[in-house]
C-alpha positions in Angstrom: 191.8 37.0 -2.8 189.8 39.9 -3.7 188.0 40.4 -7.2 189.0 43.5 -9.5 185.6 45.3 -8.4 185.8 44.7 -5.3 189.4 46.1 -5.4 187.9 49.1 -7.2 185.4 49.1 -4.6 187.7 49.1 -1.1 190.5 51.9 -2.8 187.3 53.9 -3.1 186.6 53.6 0.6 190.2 53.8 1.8 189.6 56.8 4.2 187.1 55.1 6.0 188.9 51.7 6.2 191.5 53.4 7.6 189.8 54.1 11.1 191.4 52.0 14.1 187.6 52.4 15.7 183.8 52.3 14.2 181.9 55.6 15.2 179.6 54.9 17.9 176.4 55.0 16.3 175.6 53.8 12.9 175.2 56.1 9.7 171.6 57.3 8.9 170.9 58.6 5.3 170.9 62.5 5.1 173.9 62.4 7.7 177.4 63.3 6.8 178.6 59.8 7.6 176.0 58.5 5.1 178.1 57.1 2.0 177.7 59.1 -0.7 176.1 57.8 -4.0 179.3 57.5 -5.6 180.0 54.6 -3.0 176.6 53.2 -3.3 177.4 53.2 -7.6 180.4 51.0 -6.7 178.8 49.0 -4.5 176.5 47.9 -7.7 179.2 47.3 -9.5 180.8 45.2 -7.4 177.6 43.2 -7.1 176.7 43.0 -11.3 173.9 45.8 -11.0 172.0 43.8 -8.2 172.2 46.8 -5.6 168.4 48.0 -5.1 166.7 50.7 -3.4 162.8 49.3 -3.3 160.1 51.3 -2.3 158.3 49.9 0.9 156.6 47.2 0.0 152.7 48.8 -0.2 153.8 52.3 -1.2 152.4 51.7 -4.8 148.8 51.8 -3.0 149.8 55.3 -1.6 150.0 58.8 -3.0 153.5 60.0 -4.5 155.8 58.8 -6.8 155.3 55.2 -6.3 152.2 55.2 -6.6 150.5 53.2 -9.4 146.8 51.4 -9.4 147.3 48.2 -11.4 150.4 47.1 -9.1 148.3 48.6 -5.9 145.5 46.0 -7.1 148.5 43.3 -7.1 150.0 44.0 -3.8 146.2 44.2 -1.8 145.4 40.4 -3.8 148.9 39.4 -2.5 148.8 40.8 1.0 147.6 38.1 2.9 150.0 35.3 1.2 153.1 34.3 2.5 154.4 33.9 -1.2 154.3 37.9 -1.7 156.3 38.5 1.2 158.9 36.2 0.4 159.0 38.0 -3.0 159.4 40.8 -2.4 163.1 42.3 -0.8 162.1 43.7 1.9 158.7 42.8 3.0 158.2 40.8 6.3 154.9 38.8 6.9 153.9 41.1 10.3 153.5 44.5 10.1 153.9 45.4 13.9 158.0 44.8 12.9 157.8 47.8 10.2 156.4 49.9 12.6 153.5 51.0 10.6 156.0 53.5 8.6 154.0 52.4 5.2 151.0 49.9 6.1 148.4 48.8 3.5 146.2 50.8 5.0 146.6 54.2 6.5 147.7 57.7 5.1 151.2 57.1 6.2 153.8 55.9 3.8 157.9 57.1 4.5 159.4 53.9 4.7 160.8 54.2 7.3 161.2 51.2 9.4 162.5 49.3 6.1 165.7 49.1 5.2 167.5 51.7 2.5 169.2 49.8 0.1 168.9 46.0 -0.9 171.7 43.5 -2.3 169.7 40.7 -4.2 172.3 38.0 -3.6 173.3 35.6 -6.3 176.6 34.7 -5.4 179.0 34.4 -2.3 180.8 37.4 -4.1 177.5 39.6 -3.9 177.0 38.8 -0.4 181.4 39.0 0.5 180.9 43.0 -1.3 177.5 44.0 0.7 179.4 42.9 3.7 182.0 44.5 3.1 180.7 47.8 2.5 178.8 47.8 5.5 181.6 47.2 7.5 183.9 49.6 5.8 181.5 52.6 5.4 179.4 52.2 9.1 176.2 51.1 7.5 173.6 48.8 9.7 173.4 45.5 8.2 170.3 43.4 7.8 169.7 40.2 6.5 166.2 38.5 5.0 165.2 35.5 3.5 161.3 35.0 3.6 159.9 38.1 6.1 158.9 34.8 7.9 159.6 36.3 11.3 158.0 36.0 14.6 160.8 38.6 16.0 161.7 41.2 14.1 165.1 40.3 12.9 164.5 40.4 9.1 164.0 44.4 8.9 165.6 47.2 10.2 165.6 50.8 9.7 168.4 52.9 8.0 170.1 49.9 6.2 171.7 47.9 3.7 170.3 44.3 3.6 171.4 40.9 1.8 167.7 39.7 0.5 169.0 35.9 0.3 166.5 34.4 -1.6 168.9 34.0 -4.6 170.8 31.7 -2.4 169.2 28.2 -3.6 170.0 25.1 -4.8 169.5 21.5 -3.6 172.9 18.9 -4.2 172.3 15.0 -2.6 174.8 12.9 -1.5 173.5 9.5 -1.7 175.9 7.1 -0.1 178.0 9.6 2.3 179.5 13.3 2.5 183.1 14.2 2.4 183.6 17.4 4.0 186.6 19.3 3.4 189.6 19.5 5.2 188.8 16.6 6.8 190.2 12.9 6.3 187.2 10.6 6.1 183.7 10.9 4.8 180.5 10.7 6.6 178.7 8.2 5.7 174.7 7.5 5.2 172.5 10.5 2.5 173.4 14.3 2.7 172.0 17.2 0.8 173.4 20.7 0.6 171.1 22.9 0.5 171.3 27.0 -0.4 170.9 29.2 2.8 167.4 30.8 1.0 165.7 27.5 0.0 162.8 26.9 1.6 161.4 23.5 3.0 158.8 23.1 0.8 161.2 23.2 -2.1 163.7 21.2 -0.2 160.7 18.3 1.0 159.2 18.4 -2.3 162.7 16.9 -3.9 162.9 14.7 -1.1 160.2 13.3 -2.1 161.0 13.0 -5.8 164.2 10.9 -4.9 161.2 8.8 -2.9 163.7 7.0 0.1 165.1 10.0 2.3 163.8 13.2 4.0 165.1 15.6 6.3 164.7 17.2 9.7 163.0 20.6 8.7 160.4 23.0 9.4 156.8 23.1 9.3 155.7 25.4 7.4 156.9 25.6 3.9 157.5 29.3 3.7 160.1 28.9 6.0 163.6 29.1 4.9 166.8 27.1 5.7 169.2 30.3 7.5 167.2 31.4 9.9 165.8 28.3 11.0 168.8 26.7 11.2 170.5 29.1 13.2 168.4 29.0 16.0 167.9 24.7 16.2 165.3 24.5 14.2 162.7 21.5 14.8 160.4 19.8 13.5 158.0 16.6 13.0 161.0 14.2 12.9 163.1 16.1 16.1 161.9 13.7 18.4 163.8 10.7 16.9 166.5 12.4 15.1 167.3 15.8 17.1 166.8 19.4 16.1 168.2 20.4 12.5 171.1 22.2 13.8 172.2 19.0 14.9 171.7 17.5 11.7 174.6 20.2 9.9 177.9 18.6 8.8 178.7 21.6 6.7 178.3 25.4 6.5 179.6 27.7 3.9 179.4 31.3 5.0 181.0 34.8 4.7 182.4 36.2 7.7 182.2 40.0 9.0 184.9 40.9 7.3 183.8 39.8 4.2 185.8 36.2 3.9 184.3 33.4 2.0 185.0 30.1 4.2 183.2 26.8 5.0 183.0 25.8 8.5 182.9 22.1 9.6 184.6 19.9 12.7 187.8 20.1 10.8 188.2 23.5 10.8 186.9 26.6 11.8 185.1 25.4 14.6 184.1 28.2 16.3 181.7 29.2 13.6 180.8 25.7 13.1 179.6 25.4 16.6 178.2 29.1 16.7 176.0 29.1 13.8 174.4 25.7 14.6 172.2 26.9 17.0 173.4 30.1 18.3 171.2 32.4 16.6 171.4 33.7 12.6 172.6 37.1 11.1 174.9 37.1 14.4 178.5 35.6 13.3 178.0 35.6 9.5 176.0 35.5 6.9 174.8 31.9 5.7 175.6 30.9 2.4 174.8 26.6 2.2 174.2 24.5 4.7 175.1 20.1 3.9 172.7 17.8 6.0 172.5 14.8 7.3 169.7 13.2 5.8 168.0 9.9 6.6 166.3 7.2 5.2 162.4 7.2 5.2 160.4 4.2 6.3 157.0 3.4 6.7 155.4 5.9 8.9 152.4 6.2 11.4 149.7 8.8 11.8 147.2 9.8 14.1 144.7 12.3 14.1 142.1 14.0 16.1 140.9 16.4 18.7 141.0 17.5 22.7 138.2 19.7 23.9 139.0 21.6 27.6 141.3 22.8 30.0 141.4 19.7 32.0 141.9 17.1 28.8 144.5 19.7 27.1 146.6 19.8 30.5 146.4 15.8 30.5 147.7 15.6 26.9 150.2 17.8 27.6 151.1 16.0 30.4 150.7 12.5 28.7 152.9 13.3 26.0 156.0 12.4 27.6 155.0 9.0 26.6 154.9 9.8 22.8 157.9 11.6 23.3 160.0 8.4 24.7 159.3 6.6 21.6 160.6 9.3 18.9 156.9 10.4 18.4 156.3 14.0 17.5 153.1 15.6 16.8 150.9 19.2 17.5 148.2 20.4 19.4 146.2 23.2 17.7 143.6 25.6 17.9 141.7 28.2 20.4 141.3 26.5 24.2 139.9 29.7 25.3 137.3 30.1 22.8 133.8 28.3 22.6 134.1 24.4 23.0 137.8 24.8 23.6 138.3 22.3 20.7 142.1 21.5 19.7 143.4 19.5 16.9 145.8 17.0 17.2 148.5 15.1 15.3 151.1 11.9 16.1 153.2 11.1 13.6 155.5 7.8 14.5 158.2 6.5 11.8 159.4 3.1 11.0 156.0 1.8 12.7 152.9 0.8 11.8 149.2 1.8 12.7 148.7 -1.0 15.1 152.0 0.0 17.3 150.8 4.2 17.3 147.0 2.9 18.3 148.8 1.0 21.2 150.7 4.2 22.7 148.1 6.5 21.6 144.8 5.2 22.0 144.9 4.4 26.3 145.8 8.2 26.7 142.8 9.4 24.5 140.7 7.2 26.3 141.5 8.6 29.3 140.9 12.1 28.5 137.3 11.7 27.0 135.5 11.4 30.5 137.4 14.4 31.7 135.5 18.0 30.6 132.2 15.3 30.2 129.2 17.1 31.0 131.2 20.4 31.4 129.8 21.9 28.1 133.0 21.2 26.4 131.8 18.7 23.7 130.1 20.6 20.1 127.7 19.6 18.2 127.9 19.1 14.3 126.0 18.4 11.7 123.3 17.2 14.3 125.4 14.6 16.2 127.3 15.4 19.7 130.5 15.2 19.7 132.9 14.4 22.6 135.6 16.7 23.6 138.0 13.5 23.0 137.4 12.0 19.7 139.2 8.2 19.4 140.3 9.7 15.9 142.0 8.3 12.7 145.2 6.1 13.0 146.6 5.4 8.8 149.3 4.2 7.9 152.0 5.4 4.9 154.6 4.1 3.1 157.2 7.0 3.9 156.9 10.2 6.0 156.8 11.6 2.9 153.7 9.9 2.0 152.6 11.0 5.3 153.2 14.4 5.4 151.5 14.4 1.7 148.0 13.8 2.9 145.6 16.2 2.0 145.1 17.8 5.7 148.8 17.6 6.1 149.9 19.7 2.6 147.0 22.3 3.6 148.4 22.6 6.8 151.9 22.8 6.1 151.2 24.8 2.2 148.1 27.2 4.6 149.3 30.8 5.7 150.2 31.6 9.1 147.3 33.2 10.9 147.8 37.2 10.6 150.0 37.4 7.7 150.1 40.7 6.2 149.1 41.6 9.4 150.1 41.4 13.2 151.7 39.5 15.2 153.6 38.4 18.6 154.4 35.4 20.1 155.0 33.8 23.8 156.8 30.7 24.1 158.3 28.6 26.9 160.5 24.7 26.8 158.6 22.5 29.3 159.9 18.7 30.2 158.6 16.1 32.5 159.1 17.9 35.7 156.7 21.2 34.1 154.5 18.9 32.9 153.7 16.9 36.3 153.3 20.1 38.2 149.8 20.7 40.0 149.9 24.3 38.4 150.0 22.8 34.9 146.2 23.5 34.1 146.8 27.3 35.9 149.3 27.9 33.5 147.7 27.1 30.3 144.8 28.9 31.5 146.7 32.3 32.1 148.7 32.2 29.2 145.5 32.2 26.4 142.6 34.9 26.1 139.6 34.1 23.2 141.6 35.6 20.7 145.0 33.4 21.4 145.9 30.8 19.4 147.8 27.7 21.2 150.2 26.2 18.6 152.2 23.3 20.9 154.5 22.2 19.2 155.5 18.6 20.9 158.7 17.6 19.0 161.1 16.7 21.2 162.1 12.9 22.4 164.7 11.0 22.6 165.7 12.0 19.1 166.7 15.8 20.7 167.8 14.5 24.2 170.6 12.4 22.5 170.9 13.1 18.7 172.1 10.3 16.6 174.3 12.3 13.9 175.4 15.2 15.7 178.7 16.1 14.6 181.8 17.8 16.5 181.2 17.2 19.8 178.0 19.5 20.2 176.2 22.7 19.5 175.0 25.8 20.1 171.5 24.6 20.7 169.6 26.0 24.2 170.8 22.8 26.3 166.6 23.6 27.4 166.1 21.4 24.4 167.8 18.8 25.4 165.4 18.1 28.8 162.2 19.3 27.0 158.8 17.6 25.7 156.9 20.7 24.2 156.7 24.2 23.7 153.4 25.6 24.4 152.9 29.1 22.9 150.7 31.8 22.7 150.1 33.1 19.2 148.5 36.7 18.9 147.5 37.6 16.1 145.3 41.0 14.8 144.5 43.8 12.0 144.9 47.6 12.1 147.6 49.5 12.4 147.2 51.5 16.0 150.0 52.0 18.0 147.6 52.0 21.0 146.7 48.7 20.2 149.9 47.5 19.8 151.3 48.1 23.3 148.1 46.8 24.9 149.1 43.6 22.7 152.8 43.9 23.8 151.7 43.9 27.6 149.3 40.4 26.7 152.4 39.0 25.4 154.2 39.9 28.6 151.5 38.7 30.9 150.8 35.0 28.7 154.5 34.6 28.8 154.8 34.7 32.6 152.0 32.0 33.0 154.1 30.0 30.7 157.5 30.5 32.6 156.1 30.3 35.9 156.1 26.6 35.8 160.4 27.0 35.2 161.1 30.3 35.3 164.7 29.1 34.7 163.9 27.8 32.1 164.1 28.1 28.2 162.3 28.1 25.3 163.5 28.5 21.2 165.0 31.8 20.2 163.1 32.0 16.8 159.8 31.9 18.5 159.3 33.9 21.9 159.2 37.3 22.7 162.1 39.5 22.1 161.5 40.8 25.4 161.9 37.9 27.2 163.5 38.8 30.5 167.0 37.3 30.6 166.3 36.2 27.1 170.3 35.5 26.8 169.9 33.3 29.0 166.6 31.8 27.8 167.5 31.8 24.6 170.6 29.9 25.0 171.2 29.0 28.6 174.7 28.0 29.7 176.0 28.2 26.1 175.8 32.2 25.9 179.2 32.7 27.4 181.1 31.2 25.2 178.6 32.6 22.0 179.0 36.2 23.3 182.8 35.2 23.3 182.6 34.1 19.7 181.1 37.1 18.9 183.5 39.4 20.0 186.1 37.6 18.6 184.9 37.3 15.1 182.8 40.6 14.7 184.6 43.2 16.9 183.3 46.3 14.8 179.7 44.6 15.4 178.9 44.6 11.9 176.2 42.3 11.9 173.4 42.6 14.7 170.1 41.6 15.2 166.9 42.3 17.8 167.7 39.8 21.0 170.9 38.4 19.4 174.1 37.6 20.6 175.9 40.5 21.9 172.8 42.9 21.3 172.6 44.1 24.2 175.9 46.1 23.7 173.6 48.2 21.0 170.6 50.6 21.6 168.4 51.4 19.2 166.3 54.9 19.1 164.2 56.0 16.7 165.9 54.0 14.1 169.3 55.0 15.1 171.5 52.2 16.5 174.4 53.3 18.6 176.8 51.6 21.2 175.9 51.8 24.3 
């Protein structure tokens, strides 16, 4: 049932709505096609005055009309911060996805790789109008949460976007979760959770209720849609699954603007689509309900690898940590001076004592390795070896755990480049990668001086057979499912020179190979790769991309909502901005 503005809204567009078939391209402002302000006036009224058109986000540091010195001074202190980003409706942490059309620095300033006009999104009702509109009046549709975005997806030219950060709120279920339409409950702690939170907010009242926690991401500036949409993993994947597996419910609008929650009950498709298959591709994500589970006393270990030859071995030992439900990260710069990587285990419902027994005998073996090979450093005086024996503690919950000092910086710390550059290379590798004889090759041609390794080792028995996962399956890249780590190759610089961007794009290329050439049919995780990923469809979601591009056609013929290397993209080409069917 529609609400009197909206009613007001969709009589006002009747000419348009009456079309049997969508132009081919998209309308672009100053085009006849693009809705005239009378439209864009109803649009704000249908969604209570929350309809903005923002300057790009560091015009007020540039000459014209938005120009202004005191909020210039505010934007170059917030820059660098993940939390301005996330503030503001249209800003994305990486500049290399604007296009440089109004950079911090730099004479230029049209805005034009941002989108047009902004819905803030309160309600399902704001977000069922913006949806709406852009379906019945041609308009590309974007959708962003935080700018948190190793890919692009969260700006686009020429557009109207849902900015979903309005979309909070944190519910528990303590004892079990009913979901509708269906006849029983599920039982053990569930949370629902608005499609904008973030996992800080979401971890810090986990903690508050002090006994459960949830599979979510690692950096809290990441928020719930997007992650979710794509698998999502984190610390605890490797005993429980990814978070995608973890959904039991998802409240959404569809592309044709209908409010509707999506379980095992009933409307499946979605259900299974949107729990894995990529975000902003079959609707718009309004709450997700989680299974949550019960935290214990948990395990920690920290420490260090220095070398090619000790990283490959870790890499290659890890299967071990992964059998038990451990997950962990290796981190740092392997091509750059000692080669020195940190390194974190984390191991729940287990004690010090039982992580020192799995982890210490593969530590030990890797400190004689790079011996002698100018790999250790020296600090404060006293040689270190490339292998340190490191710091086994113990804490009450994983809470507790992830709330030690190094772990809150990490987690709280900004992603290197932000307010900057940046691309990514990625690749899924399981035991049969990670026992090749090209291993070491591989690492070594997929990181220059200047690349940052960020592995993140997450997957076990936890993702291989998840505990709670409801309605048969998912969407996830069945990759996941036979996988240890994910290597990837983080690049990260300043300045805004095209020049320098290709010769970036082609590093990106070239690390990405070494990383695939170990499984070139292969996967890795759709949220963190490179968008030009050859046979990314494939890659992205292996066998399961038949039946999502299926999905797709059947619930957004008119292709309202699209996205850079998303299901059914590759129907769409976008020049200069303008985003036509091929």
């Amino acid at each position: 049932m529609l609400w009197p503005t909206t009613l007001a809204l969709l009589a006002l567009l009747g000419p348009a709505l009456a079309a049997q078939e969508p132009p081919r391209c998209k309308a672009i402002p100053n085009a006849p096609s693009w809705p005239p302000d009378t439209a864009w006036a109803a649009l704000s009224n249908a969604v209570s005055g929350r309809l903005l058109k923002p300057p790009p986000p560091a015009a007020p540091c540039h000459q014209g009309p938005s120009y202004n010195a005191q909020r210039c001074s505010a934007v170059r202190n917030g820059w660098g911060t993940a939390d301005w980003h996330i503030a503001h409706p249209t800003s994305v942490m990486w500049q290399n996805w604007a296009n440089y059309s109004c950079p911090l620095e730099g004479q230029r300033c049209d805005g034009t790789g941002y989108p047009v006009y902004v819905v803030a999104a309160k309600t399902a009702e704001d977000v069922s109008a913006a949806v709406r509109f852009a379906g019945a009046m041609n308009v590309r549709m974007n959708i962003k949460s935080t700018g948190h975005d190793f890919l692009g997806r969260s700006i686009q030219p020429n557009s109207l976007s849902i900015y979903t950060q309005g979309l909070k709120g944190i519910r528990w279920f303590d004892t079990s979760f009913s979901p509708k339409g269906c006849a029983r409950p599920i039982n053990g702690p569930a949370v629902t959770v608005g499609a904008g939170s973030l996992w800080s907010e979401i971890y810090a009242s986990a903690r508050a209720k002090g006994n459960v926690n949830v599979v979510g991401g690692y950096r809290g500036s990441v928020s719930v849609g997007g992650y979710i949409g794509n698998g999502g993993h984190g610390e605890l994947s490797a005993k429980y699954g990814m978070a995608a597996d973890m959904v039991l419910e998802i409240d959404l609008v569809t592309p044709s603007g209908e409010i509707i929650t999506a379980n095992e009950c009933q409307n499946q498709d979605y259900f299974w689509a949107m729990r894995g298959g990529g975000a902003s591709t079959y609707g718009v994500a309004l709450t997700f309900t989680l299974q949550a589970v019960r935290s214990g006393p948990t395990a920690k270990y920290t420490g260090f690898v220095g070398g090619w030859n000790e990283l490959a071995a870790l890499h290659r030992q890890w299967t071990k940590f992964a059998a038990v439900g451990a997950g962990g990260y290796i981190n740092g710069y392997p091509a750059r001076g000692t080669g020195r990587l940190s390194v974190s285990v984390y191991l729940g419902n287990a004690t010090s004592a039982a992580l020192r027994s799995i982890v210490a005998p593969v530590m030990a073996n890797l400190r004689t390795l790079d011996r002698g090979l100018g790999n250790g450093t020296e600090e404060d005086g006293e040689w270190v070896e490339p292998a340190s024996v490191g710091r086994y503690t113990d804490h009450d919950t994983y809470e507790d755990a992830m709330g030690a000092p190094n772990d809150v910086e990490a987690i709280n710390a900004e992603s290197p480049g932000t307010g900057q550059n940046k691309l990514l290379a990625s690749w899924l590798w399981g035991p049969t990668e990670l026992s090749s004889p090209k291993l070491v090759n591989a690492l070594r041609g997929a990181f220059d001086a200047d690349t940052e390794i960020m592995t993140d080792a997450v997957f076990g028995v936890g993702t291989a057979n998840p505990p709670f996962i409801r309605g048969g399956g998912n969407a996830v890249n069945p990759a996941f499912r036979t996988s240890v780590l994910r290597p990837a190759s983080e690049i990260h610089w300043s300045g805004t020179d095209a020049r320098e961007l290709e010769k970036r794009r082609a590093q990106q290329a070239r690390f990405g190979a070494s990383l695939r050439s170990l499984s070139p049919a292969g996967g890795t995780y759709a949220s963190e790769a490179d968008p030009d990923t050859p046979g990314w469809q494939t890659a992205f979601w292996g066998a399961n991309y038949e039946r999502l591009f299926a999905i797709k056609q059947k619930v957004d013929p008119r292709g309202v909502l699209y996205c850079r290397a998303c299901v059914g993209s590759e129907l769409w080409t976008d020049v200069n901005g303008v985003l036509c069917r091929k």
